[in-house]
N, C-alpha and C positions, 0 to 999 in steps of 0.2 A: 743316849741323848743326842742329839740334831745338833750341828753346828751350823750358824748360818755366817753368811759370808757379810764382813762387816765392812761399810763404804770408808773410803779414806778420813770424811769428815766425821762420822762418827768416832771413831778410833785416835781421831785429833786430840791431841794436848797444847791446850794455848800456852804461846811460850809469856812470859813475862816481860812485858814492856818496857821495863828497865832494866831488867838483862839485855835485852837486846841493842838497847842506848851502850852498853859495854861494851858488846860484842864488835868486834872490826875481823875480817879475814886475817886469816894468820901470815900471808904471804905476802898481803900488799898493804896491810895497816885500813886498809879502807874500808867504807860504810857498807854492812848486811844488808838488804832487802831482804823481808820474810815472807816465805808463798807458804799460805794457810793448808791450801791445796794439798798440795806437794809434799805438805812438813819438810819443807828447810830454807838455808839458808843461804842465798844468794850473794855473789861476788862478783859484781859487771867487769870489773878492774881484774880479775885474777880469770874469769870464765867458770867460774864453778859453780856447784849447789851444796851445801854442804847438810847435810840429812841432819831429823833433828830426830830420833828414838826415845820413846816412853817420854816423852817431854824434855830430851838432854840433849841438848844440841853436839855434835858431832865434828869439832873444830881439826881435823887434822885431814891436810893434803889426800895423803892416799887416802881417805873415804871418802872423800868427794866426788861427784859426777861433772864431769867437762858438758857445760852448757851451750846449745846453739845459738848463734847470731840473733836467731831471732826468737831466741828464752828472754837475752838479755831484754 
């Protein structure tokens, strides 16, 4: 059987909009942005992204990705 290679938006799990009213960065208490995109979760205050897998967002430091200037 053929595997076809699947776009990021298909593969997307929308996270739930009041989890995400919960959610704050773990390091600096401050407000998520969520990139649909990307699947994750954004930290202007801290620099980071924090991935969100199989729909579970992924709140800890080391799995995060260090964002550029101009991510934020």
């Amino acid at each position: 059987m053929e595997q076809t290679a699947r776009s990021p938006q298909s593969a997307a799990h929308p996270i739930d909009p009041k989890l995400l009213e919960l959610l704050v960065c773990p390091l600096t208490k401050s407000v998520l942005r969520y990139d649909p995109i990307r699947q994750e979760l954004i930290s202007s205050a801290a620099r980071l992204a924090y991935p969100i897998r199989d729909g579970i967002p992924i709140m800890l430091p080391d799995e995060a990705r260090p964002i550029e200037e101009t991510e934020r």
